[in-house]
NUBADREN-825866 format. One line per field, with one value per residue: residue in three letters; x, y, z of N, C-alpha, C, CB in turn; chain. Coordinates in nm, 4 decimals. Glycine has a CB too. Example, Ala and Ser with C-alpha at 12.3 -4.5 7.8 and 13.67 -1.06 7.14 Angstrom:
2
rest: [ALA:SER] .
nu: [1.3190:1.2850] .
nv: [-0.5690:-0.2250] .
nw: [0.7800:0.7080] .
cau: [1.2300:1.3670] .
cav: [-0.4500:-0.1060] .
caw: [0.7800:0.7140] .
cu: [1.3200:1.2900] .
cv: [-0.3300:0.0030] .
cw: [0.7800:0.7870] .
cbu: [1.1308:1.4084] .
cbv: [-0.4473:-0.0598] .
cbw: [0.9046:0.5725] .
kette: [A:A] .
***
This chain:
186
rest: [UNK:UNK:UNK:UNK:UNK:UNK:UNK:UNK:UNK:UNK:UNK:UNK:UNK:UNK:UNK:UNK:UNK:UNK:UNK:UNK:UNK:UNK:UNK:UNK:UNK:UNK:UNK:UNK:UNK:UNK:UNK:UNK:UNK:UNK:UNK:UNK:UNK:UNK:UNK:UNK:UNK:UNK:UNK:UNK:UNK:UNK:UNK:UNK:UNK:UNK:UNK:UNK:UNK:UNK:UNK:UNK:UNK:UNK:UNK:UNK:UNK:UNK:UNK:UNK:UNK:UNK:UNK:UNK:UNK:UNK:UNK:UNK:UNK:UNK:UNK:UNK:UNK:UNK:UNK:UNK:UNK:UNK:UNK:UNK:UNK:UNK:UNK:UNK:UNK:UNK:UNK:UNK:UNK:UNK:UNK:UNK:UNK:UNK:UNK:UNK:UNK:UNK:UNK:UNK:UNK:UNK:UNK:UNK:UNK:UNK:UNK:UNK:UNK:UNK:UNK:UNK:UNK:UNK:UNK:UNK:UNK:UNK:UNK:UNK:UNK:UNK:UNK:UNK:UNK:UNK:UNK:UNK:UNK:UNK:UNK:UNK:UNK:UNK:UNK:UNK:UNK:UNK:UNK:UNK:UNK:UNK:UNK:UNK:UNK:UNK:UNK:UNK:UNK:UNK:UNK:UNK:UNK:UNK:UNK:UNK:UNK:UNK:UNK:UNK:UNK:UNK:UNK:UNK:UNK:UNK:UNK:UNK:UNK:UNK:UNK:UNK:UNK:UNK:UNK:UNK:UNK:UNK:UNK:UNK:UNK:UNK] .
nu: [2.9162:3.1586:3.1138:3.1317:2.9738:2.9444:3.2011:3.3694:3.3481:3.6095:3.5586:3.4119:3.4198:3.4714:3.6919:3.8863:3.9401:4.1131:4.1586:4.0304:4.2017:4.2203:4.0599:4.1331:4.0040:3.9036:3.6107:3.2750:3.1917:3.4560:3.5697:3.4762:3.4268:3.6995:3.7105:3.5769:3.6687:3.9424:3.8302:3.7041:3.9488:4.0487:3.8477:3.8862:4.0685:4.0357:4.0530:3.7613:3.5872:3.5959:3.5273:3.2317:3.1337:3.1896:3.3848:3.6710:3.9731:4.1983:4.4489:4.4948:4.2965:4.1559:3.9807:3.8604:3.7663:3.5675:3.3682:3.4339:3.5689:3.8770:4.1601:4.2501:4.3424:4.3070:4.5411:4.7059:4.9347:5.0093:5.1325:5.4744:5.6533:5.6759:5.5536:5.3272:5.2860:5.1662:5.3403:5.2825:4.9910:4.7762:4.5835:4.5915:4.6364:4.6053:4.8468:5.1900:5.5047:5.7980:6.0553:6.2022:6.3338:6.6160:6.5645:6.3672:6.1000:5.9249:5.5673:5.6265:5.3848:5.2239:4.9789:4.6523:4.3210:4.0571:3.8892:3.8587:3.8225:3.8217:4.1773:4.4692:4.7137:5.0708:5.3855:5.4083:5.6040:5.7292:5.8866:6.1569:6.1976:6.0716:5.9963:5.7302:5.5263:5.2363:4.9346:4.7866:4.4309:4.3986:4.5371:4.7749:5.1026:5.3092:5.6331:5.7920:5.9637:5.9316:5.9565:6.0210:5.7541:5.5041:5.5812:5.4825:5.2582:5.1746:5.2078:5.0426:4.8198:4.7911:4.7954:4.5383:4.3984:4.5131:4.4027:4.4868:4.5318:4.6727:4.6921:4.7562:5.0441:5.1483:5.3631:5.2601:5.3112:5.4940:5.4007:5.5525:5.7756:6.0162:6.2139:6.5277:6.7414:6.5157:6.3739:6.2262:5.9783:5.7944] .
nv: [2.2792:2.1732:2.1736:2.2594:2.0879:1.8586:1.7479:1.4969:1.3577:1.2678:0.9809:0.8241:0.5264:0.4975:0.7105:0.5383:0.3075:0.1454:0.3013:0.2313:0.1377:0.3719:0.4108:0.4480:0.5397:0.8779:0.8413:1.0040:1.0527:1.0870:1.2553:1.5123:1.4882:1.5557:1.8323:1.9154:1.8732:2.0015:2.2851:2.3380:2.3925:2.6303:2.7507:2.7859:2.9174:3.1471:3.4565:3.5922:3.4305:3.2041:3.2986:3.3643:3.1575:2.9674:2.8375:2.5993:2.6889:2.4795:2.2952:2.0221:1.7685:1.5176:1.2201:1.0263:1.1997:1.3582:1.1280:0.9061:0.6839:0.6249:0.6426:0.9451:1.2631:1.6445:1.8536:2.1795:2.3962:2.6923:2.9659:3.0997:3.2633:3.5748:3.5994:3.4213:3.1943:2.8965:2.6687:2.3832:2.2466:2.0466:1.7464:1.4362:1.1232:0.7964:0.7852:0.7740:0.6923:0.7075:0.7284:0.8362:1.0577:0.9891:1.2106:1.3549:1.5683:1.8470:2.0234:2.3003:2.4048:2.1915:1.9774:1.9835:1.8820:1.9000:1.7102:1.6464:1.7797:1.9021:2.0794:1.8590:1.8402:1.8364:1.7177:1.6053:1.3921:1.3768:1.2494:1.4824:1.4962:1.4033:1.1560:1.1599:0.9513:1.0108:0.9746:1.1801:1.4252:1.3272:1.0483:1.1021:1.0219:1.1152:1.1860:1.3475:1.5408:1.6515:1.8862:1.9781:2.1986:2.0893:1.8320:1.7208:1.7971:1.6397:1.3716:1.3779:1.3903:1.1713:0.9774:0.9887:0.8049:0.5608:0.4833:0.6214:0.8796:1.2019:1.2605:0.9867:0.9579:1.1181:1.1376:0.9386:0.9917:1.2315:1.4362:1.6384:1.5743:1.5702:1.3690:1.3591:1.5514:1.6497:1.8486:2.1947:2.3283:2.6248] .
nw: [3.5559:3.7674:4.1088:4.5088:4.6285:4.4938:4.5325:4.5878:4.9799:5.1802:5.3577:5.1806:5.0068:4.7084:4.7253:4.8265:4.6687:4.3945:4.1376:3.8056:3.4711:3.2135:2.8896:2.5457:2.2193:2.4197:2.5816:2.5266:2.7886:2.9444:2.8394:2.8898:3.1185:3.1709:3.0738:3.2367:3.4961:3.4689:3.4239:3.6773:3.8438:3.6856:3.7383:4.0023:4.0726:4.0515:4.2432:4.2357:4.1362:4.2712:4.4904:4.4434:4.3390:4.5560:4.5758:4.6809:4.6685:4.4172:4.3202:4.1803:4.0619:4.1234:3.9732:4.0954:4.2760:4.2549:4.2739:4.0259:3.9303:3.7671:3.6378:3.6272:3.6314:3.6824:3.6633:3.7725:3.7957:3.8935:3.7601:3.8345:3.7720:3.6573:3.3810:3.3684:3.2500:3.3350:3.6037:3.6129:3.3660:3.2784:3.1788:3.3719:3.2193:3.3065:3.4501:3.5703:3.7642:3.6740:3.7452:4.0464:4.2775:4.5395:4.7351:4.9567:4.9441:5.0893:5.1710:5.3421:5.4402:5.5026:5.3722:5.1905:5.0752:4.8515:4.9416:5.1642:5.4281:5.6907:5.8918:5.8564:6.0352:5.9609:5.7658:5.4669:5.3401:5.0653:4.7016:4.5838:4.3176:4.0575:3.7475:3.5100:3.3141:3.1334:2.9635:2.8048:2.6882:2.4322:2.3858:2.3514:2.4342:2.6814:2.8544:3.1708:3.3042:3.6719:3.9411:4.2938:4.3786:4.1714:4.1419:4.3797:4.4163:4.1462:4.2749:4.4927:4.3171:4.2055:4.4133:4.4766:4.2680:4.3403:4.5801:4.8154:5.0836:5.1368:5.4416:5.5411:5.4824:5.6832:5.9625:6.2585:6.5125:6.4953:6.3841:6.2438:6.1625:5.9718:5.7254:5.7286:5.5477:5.3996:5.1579:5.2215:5.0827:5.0396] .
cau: [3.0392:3.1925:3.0782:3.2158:2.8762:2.9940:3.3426:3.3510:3.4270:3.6582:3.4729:3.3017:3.4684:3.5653:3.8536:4.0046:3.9571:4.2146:4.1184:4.0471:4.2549:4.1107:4.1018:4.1342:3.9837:3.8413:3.4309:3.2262:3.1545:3.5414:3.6502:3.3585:3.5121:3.8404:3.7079:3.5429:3.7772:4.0371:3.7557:3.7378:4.0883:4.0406:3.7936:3.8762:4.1588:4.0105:3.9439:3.6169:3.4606:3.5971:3.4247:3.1182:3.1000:3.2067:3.4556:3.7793:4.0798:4.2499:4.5815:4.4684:4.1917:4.1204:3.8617:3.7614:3.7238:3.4183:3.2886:3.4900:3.6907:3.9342:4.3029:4.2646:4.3279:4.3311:4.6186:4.7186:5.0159:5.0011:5.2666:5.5695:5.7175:5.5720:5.5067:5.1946:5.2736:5.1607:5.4265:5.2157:4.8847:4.7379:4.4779:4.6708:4.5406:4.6794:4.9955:5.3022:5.6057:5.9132:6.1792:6.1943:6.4410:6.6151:6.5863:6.2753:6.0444:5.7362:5.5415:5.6240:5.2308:5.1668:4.9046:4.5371:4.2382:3.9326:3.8140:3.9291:3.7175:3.9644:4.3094:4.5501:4.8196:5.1887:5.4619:5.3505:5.7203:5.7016:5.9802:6.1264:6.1919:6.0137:5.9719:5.6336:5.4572:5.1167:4.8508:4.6860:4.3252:4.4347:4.5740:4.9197:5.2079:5.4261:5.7127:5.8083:6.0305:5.8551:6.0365:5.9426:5.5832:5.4213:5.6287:5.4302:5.1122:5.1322:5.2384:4.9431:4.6764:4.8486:4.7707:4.4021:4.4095:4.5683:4.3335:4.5604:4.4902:4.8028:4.7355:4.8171:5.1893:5.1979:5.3577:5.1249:5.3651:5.5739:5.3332:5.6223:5.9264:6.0554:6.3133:6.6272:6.7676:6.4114:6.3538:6.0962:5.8744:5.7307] .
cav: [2.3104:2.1262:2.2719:2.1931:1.9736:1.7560:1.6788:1.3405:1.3609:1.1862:0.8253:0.7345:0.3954:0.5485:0.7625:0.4296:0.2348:0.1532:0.3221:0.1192:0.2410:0.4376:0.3391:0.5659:0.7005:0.8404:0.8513:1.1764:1.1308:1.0740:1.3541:1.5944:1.4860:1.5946:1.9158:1.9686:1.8835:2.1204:2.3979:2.4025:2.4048:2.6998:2.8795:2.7998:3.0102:3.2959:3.4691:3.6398:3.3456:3.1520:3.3430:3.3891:2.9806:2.9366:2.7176:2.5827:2.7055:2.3935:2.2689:1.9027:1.7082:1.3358:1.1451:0.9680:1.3336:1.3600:0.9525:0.8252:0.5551:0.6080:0.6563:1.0973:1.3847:1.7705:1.9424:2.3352:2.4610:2.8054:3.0290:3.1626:3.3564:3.7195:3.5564:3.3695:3.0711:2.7923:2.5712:2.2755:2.2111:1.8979:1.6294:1.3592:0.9959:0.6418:0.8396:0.6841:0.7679:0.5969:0.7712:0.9517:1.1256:0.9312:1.3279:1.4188:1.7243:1.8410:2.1266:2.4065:2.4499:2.0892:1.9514:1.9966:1.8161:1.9572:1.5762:1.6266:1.9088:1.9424:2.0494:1.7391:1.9071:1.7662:1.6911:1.4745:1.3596:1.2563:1.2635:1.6103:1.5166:1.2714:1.1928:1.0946:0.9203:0.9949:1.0334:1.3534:1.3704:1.2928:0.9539:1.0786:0.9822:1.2516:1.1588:1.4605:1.5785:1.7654:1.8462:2.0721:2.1991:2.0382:1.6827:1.7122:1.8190:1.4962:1.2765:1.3915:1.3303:1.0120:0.9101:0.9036:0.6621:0.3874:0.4846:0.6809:1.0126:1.2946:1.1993:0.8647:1.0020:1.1537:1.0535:0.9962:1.0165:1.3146:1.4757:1.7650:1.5026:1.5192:1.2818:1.4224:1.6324:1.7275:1.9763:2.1959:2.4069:2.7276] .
caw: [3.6279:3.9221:4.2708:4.6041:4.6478:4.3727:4.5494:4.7033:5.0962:5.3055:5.4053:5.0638:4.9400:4.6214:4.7415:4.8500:4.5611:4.3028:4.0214:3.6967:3.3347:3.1322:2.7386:2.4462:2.1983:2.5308:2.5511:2.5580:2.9041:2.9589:2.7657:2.9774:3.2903:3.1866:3.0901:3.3770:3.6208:3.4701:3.4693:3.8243:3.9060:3.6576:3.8061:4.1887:4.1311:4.0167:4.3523:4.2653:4.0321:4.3940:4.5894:4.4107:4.3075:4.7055:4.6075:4.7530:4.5440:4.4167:4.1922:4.1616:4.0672:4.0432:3.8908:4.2178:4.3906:4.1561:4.1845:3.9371:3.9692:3.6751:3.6262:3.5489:3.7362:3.5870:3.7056:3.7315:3.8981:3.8481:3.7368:3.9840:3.6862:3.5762:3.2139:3.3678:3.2068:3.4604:3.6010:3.5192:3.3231:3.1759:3.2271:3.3095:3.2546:3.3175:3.5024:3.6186:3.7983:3.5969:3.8303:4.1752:4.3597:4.6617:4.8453:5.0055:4.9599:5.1631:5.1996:5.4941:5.5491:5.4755:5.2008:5.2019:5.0250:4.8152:4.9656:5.2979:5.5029:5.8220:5.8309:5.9109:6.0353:5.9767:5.7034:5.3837:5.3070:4.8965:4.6234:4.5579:4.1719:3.9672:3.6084:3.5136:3.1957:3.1092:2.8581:2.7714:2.6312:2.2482:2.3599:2.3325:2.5445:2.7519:2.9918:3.1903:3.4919:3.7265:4.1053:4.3989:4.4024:4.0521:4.1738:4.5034:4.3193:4.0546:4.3559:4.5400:4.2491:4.1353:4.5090:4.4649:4.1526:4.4242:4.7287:4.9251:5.1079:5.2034:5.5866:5.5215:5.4720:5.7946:6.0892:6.3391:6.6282:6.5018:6.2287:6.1891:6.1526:5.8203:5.7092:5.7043:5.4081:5.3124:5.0722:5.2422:5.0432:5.0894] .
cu: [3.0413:3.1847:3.1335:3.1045:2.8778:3.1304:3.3024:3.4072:3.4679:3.5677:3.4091:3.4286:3.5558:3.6992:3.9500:4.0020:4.1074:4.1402:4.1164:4.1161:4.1880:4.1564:4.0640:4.0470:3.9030:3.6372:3.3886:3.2259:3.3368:3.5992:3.5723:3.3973:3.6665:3.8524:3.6659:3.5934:3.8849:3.9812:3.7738:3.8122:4.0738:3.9784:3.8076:4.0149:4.2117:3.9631:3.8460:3.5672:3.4757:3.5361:3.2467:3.0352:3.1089:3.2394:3.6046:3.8744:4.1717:4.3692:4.5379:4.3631:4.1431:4.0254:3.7605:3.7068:3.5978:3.3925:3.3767:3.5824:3.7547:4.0370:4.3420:4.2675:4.3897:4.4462:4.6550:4.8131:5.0535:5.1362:5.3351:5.6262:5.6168:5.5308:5.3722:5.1631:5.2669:5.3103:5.3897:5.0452:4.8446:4.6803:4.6135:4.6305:4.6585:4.8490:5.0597:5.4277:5.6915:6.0062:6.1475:6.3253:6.4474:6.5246:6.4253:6.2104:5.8444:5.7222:5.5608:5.5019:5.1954:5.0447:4.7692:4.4577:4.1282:3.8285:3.7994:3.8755:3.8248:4.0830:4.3642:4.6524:4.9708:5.2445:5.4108:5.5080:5.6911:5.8473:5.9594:6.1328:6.1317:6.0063:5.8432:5.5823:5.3159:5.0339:4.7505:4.5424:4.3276:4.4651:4.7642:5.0310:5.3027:5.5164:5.7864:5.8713:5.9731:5.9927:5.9682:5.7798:5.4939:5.4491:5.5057:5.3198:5.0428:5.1474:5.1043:4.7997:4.6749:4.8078:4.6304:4.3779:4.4278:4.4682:4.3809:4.5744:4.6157:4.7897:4.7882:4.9679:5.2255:5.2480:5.2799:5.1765:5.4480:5.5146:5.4556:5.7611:5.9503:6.2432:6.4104:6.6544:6.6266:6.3954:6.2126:6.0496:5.7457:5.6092] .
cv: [2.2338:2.2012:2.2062:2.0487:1.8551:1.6886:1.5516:1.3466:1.2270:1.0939:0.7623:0.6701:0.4525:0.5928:0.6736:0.3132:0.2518:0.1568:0.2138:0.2689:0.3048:0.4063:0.4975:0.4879:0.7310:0.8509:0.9897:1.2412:1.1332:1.2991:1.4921:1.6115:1.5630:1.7327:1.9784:2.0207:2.0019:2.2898:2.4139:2.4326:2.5714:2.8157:2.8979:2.8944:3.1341:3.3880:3.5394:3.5527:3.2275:3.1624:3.3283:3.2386:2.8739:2.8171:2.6857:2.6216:2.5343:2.4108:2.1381:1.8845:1.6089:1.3140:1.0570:1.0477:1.3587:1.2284:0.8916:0.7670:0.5205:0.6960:0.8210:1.1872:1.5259:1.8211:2.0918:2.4091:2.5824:2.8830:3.1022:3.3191:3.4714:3.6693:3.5251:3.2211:3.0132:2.7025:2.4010:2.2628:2.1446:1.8212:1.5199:1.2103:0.8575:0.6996:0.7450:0.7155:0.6849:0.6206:0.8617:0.9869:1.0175:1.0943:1.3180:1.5696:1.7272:1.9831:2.1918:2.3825:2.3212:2.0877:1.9634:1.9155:1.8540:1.8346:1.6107:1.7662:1.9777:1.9609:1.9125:1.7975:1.8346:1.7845:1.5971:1.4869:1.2942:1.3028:1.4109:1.6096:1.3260:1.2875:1.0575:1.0879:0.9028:1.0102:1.1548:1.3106:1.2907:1.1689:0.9730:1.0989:1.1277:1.1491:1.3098:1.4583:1.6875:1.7853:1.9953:2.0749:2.1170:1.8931:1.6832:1.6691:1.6715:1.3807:1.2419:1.3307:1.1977:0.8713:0.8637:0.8432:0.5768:0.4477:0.5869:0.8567:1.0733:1.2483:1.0650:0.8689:1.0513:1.0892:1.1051:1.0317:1.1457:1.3776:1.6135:1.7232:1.4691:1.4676:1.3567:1.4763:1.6263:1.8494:2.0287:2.2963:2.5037:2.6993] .
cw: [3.7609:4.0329:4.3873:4.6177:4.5588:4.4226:4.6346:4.7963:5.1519:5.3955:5.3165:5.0080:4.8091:4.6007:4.7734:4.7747:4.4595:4.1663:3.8642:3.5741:3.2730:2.9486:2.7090:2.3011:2.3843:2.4929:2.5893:2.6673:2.9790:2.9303:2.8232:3.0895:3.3033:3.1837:3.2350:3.5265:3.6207:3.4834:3.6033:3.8693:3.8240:3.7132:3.9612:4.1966:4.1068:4.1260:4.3336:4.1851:4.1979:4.4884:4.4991:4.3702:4.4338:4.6976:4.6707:4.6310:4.5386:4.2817:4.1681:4.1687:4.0024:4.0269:4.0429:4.3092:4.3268:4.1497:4.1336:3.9362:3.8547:3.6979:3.5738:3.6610:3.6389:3.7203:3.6712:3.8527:3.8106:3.8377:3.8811:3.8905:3.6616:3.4331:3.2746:3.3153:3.3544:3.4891:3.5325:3.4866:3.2501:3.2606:3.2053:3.3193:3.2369:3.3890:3.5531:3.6668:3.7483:3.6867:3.9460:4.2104:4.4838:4.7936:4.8114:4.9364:5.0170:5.1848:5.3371:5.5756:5.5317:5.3812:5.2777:5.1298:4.9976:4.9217:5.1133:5.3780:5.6301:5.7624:5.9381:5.8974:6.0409:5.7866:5.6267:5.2968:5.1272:4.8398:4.5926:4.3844:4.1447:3.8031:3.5658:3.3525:3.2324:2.9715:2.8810:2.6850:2.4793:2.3174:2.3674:2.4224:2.6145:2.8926:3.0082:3.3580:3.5308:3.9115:4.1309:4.3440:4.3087:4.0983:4.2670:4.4477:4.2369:4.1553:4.4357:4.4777:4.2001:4.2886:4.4710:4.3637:4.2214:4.5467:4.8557:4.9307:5.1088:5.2951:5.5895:5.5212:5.6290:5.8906:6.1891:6.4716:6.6233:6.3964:6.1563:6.2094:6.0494:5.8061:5.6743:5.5488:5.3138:5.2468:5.1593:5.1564:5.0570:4.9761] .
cbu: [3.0516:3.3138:2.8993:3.2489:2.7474:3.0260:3.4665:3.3990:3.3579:3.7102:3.3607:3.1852:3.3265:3.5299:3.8753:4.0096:3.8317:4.3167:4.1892:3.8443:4.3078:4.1089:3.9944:4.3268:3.8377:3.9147:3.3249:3.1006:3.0023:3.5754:3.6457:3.2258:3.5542:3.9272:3.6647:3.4923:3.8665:4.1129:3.6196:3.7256:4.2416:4.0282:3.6461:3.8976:4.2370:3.9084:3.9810:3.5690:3.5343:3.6669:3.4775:3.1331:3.2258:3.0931:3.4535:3.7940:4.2154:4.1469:4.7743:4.5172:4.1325:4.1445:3.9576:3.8226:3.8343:3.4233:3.1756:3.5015:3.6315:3.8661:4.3560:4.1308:4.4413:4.1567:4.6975:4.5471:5.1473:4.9097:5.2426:5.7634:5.7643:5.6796:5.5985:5.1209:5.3907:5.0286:5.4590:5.2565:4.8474:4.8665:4.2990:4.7961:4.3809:4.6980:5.0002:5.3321:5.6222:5.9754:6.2828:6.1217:6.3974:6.8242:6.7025:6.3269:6.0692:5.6985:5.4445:5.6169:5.0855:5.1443:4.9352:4.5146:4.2291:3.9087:3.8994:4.1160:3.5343:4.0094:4.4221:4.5498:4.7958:5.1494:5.5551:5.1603:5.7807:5.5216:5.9799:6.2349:6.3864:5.8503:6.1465:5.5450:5.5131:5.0787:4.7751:4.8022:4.2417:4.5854:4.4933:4.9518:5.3263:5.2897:5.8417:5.6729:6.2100:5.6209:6.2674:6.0179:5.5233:5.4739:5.8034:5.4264:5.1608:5.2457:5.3561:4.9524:4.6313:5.1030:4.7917:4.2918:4.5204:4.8071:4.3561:4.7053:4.4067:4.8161:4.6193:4.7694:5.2088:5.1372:5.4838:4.9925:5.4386:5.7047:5.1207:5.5853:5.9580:6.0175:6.2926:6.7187:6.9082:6.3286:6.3277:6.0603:5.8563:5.8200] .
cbv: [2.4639:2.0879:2.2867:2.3020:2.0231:1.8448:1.7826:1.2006:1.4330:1.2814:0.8331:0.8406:0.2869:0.6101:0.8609:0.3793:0.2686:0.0352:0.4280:0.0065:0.1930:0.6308:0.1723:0.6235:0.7435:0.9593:0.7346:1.2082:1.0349:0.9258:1.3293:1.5352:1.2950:1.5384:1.9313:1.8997:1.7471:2.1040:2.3904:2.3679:2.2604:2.6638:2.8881:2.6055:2.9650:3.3049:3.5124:3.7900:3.2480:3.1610:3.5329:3.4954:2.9147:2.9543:2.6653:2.4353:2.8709:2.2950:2.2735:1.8320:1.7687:1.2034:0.9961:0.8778:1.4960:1.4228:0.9553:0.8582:0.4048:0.6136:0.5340:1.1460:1.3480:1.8975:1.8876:2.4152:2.3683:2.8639:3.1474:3.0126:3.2877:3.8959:3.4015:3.4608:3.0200:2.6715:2.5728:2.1406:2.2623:1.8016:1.5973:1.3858:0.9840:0.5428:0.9460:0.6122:0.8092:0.6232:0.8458:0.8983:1.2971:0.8739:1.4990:1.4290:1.8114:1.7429:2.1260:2.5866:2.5831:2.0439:1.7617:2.1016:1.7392:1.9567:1.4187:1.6145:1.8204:1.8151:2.2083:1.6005:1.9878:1.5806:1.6741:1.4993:1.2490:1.3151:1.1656:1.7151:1.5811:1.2391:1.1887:1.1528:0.8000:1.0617:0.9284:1.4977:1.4768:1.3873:0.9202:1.1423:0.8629:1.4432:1.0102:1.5347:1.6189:1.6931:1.8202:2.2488:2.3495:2.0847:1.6464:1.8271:1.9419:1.4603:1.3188:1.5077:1.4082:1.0322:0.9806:0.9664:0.6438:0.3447:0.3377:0.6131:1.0373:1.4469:1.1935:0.8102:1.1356:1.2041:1.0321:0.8812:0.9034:1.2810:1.5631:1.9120:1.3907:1.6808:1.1807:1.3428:1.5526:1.7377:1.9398:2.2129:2.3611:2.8787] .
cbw: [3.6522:3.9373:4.3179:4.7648:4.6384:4.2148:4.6340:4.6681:5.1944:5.3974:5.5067:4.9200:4.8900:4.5987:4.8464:4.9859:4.4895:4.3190:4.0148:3.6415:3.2306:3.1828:2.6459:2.4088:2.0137:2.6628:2.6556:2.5349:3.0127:2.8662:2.5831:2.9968:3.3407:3.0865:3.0015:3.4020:3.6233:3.3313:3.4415:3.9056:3.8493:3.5919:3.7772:4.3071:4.1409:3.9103:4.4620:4.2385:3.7886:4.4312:4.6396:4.3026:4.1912:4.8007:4.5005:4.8264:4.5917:4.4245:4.2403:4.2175:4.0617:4.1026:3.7449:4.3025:4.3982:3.9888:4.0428:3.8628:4.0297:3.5710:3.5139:3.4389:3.9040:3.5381:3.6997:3.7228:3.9603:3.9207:3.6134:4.0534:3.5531:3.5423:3.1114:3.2906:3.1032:3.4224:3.7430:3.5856:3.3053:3.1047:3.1066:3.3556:3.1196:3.1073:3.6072:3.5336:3.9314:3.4287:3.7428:4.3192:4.4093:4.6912:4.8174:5.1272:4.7570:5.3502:5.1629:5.4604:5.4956:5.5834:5.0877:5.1870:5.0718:4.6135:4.9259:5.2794:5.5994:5.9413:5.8342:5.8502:6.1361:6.0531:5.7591:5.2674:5.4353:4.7366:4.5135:4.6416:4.0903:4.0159:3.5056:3.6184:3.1272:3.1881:2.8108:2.6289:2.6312:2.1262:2.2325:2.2408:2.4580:2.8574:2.9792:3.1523:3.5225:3.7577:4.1311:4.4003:4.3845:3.8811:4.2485:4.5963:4.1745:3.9070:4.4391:4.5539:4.1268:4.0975:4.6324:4.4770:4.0401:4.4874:4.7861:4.9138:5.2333:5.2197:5.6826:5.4018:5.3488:5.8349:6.1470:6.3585:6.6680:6.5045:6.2621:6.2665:6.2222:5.6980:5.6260:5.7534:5.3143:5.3652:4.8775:5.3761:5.0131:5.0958] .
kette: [A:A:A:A:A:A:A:A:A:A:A:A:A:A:A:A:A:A:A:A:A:A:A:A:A:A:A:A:A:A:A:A:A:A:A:A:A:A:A:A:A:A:A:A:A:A:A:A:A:A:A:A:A:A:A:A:A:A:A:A:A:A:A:A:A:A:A:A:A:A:A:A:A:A:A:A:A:A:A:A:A:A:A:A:A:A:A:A:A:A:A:A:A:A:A:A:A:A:A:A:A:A:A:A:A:A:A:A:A:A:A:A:A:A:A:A:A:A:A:A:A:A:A:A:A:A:A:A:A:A:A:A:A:A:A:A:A:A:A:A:A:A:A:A:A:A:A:A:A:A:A:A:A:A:A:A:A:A:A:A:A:A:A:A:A:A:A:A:A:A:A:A:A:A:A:A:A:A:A:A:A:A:A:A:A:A] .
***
């Protein structure tokens, strides 16, 4: 199981690499990573397996936050609805955004980072709707509209594949100046 001592922090080379593709069929240790990654997101947001594994609760998790310098990140945006169904869950590999929204959306409390130890306080301005193509572990294709929180979420993990942190979005002169007609998000 993935532990916080396993996350890759903020200054190792990796996180600012540009991830390489990932091929299919995938490989054992591929297809291990994918479980893995989505385990933790699983169990970090169980709060007593959280507490007791003394880990960070997370919704995202890329392949370079664990080392790996490949095109995957497990996602898990947890349900809003009383059903329980999640809003979004899936490994998603070789991702891609085909379409964005011109309009804005950013979080109220601003974004955080399993990678990232401090808070960096301010506005991470991204697309409030997107529609994104990826592959799932099988190899098989999905294009999918996501907007508000899950958009953010895939925007966020799709960052570390290209190198790029949430602070990087901020402004550094006005960290709580969001571009007009932003969607903000509680």
């Amino acid at each position: 199981m993935i532990l916080m001592k396993d996350i890759t922090r903020d200054g190792n080379k990796v996180l600012r690499q540009q991830a390489d593709k990932v091929t299919f069929p995938l490989s054992d240790e591929d297809q291990q990573l994918a479980k893995d990654m989505m385990e933790y997101l699983e169990v970090s947001q169980n709060p007593e397996l959280c507490e007791k594994y003394k880990l960070r609760a997370g919704v995202g998790l890329a392949a370079p936050q664990v080392g790996v310098s490949q095109q995957m990140a497990a996602v898990l945006v947890p349900a809003i609805e009383e059903d329980g169904k999640p809003e979004f869950k899936d490994v998603i590999i070789n991702p891609v955004i085909v379409s964005e929204s011109v309009q804005a959306g950013a979080l109220t409390e601003g974004e955080g980072c399993l990678s990232v130890d401090e808070d960096v306080p301010g506005y991470v301005p991204r697309h409030d709707r997107i529609t994104l193509r990826y592959q799932d572990v099988t190899g098989q294709s999905h294009t999918i509209r996501l907007k508000h929180y899950p958009a953010i979420v895939c925007q966020h993990e799709i960052d570390h594949l290209h190198g790029t942190l949430f602070y990087d979005h901020i402004n550094k002169d006005q960290p709580f100046n969001a571009p007009e007609d932003t969607i903000m998000i509680d």
